[in-house]
C-alpha positions in Angstrom: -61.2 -112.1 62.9 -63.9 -114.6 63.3 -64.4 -114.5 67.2 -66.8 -117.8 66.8 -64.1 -119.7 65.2 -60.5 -121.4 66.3 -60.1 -121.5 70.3 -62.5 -118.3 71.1 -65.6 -120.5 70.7 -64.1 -123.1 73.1 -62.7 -120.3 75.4 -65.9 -118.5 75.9 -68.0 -121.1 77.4 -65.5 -122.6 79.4 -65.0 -118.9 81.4 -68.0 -119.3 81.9 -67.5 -122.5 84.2 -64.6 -121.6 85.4 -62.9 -118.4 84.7 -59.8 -118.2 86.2 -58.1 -120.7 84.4 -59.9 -120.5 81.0 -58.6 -117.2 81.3 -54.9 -118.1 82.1 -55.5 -120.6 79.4 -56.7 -118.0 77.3 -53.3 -116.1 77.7 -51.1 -119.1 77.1 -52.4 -119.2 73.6 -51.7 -115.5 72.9 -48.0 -115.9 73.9 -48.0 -119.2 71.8 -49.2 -117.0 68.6 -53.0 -119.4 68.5 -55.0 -116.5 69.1 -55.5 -112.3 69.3 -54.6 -110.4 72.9 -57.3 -108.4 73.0 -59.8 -110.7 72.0 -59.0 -113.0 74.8 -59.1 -109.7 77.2 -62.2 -108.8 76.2 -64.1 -112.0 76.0 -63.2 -112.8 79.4 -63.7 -109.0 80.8 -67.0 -108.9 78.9 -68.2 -113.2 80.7 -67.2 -112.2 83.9 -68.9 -108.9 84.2 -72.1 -110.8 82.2 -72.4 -113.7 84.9 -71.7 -110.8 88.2 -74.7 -108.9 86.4 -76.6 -112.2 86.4 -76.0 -112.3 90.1 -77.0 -108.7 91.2 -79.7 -109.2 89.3 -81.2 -112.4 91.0 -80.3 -110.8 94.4 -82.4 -107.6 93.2 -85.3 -110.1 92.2 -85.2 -111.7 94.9 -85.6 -109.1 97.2 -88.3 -107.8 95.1 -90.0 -111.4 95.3 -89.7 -112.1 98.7 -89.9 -115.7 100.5 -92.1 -117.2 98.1 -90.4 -116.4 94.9 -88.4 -117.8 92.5 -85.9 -115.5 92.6 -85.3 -116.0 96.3 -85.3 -120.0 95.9 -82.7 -119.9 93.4 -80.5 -117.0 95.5 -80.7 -119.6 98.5 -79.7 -122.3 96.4 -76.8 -120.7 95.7 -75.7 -120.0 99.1 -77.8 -116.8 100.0 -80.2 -118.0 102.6 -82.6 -115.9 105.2 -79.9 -116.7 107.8 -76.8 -115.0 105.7 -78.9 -112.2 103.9 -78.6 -109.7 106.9 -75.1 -109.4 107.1 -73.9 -110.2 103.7 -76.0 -107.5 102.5 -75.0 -104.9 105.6 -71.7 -105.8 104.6 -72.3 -105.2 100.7 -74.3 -101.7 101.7 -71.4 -100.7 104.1 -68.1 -101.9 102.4 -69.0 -102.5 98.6 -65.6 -102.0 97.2 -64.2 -104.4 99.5 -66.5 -107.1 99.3 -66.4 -107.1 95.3 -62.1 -106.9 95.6 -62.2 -110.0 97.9 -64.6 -112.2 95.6 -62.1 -110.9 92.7 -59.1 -111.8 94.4 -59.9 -115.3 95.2 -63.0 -116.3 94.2 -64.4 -116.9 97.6 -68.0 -116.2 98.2 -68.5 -114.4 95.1 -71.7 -115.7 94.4 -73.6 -114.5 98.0 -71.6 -111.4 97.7 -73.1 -110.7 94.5 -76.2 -111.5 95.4 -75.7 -109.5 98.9 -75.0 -106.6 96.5 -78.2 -106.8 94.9 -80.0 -107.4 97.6 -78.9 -104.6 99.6 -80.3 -102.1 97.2 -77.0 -100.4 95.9 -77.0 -99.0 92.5 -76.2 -101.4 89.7 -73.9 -98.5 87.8 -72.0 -98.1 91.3 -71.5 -102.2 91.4 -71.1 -102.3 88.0 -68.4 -100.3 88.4 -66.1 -101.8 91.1 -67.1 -104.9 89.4 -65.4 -103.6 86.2 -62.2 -102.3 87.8 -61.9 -105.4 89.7 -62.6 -107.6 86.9 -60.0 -105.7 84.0 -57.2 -105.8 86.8 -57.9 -109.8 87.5 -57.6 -110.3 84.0 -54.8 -108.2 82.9 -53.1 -110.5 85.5 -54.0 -113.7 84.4 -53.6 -113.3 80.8 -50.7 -111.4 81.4 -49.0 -114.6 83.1 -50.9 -117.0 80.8 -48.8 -114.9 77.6 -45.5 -115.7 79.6 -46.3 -119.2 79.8 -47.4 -119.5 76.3 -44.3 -117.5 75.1 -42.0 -119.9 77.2 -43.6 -123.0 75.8 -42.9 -121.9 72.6 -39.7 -121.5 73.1 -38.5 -124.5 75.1 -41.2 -127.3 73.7 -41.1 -127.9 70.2 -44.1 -128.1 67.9 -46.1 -125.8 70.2 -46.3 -123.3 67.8 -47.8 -125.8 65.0 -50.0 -127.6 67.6 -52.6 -125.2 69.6 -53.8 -128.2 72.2 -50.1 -128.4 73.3 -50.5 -124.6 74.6 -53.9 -125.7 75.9 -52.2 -128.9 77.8 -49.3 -126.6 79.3 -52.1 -123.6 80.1 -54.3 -126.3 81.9 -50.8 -127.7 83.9 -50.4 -124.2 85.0 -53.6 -123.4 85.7 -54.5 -126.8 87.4 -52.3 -125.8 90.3 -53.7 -121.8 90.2 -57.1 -123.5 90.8 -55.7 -125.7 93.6 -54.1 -122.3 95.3 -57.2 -120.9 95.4 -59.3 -123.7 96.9 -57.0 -123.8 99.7 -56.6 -120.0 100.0 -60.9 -120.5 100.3 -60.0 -123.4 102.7 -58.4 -120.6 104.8 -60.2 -117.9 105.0 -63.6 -120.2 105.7 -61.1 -121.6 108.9 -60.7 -117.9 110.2 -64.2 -116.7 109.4 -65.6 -120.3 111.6 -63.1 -119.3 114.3 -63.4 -115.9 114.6 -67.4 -116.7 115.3 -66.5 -119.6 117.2 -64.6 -116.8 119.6 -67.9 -114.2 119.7 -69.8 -117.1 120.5 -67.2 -118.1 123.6 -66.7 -114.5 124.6 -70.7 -114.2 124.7 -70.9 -117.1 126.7 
């Protein structure tokens, strides 16, 4: 099977903008017979852990480089600033698994906690690790649920079978509403991180 032909070289690019929903999409054109399980599984295991290497990387650099270097402008472009590198990376040092399950599990802060990681000086095998459990469990999920939705299309719309982009239209429905879950699930949890600092500050006061 050709993996840079039919909906894989679509697929792989847009995981790489956002994964979550490629993925799911991804699944709903396994269950609608448009393309192989385990081709879909491991494209999107092997973007995801590609891009959280990317990170670790930068955050390693970045250390390395200090203020003045490149490394470190691009990690505080992307949200990992002198004022957050402290206690993302004594966070990252201190609770790794944690930190990489909660950026898995809503997508929340995945970027500076990636970076936190490499900044904080723990072993790339050990974050590569986590990152790889995490990662195959988040996307046995979503491609799990993406194959039910494809198979149920199938069934109940007709021509979905003979037409790939109807899958893709039903996947991206689906999906839609999976990204808009997890932007307010982020809303959230940004509320009750403000508040609870909000309270320190008042009780220090």
């Amino acid at each position: 099977m050709d993996v840079l032909a039919g909906p894989y070289a679509v697929l792989a690019p847009a995981m790489v903008v956002e994964g979550p929903v490629a993925t799911f999409v991804g699944g709903t054109l396994v269950g609608a017979g448009h393309a192989a399980l385990l081709v879909v599984w491991l494209l999107a295991v092997g973007v995801d852990l590609v891009l959280d290497s990317a990170l670790f990387v930068v955050g390693r650099l970045a250390r390395r480089a200090g203020r003045s270097g490149r490394a470190a402008a691009l990690a505080a472009r992307l949200g990992f600033g002198p004022d957050r590198q402290a206690a993302l990376s004594r966070r990252a040092a201190e609770h790794l698994p944690a930190v990489v399950a909660g950026a898995k599990l809503v997508d929340v802060g995945a970027v500076p906690a990636f970076l936190a990681a490499g900044w904080s000086g723990v072993a790339y095998r050990r974050f590569l690790g986590w990152v790889a459990l995490c990662t195959a469990l988040r996307v046995s999920v979503l491609v799990g649920l993406g194959v039910l939705t494809g198979e149920h299309l199938a069934a109940r719309v007709e021509g979905v079978l003979d037409r790939p982009w109807l899958a893709v239209l039903g996947g991206l429905a689906v999906g839609a509403v999976l990204l808009g879950l997890k932007s307010l699930v982020g809303a959230a949890l940004r509320a009750v991180r403000q508040g609870g600092v909000l309270l320190e500050a008042s009780f220090a006061a």
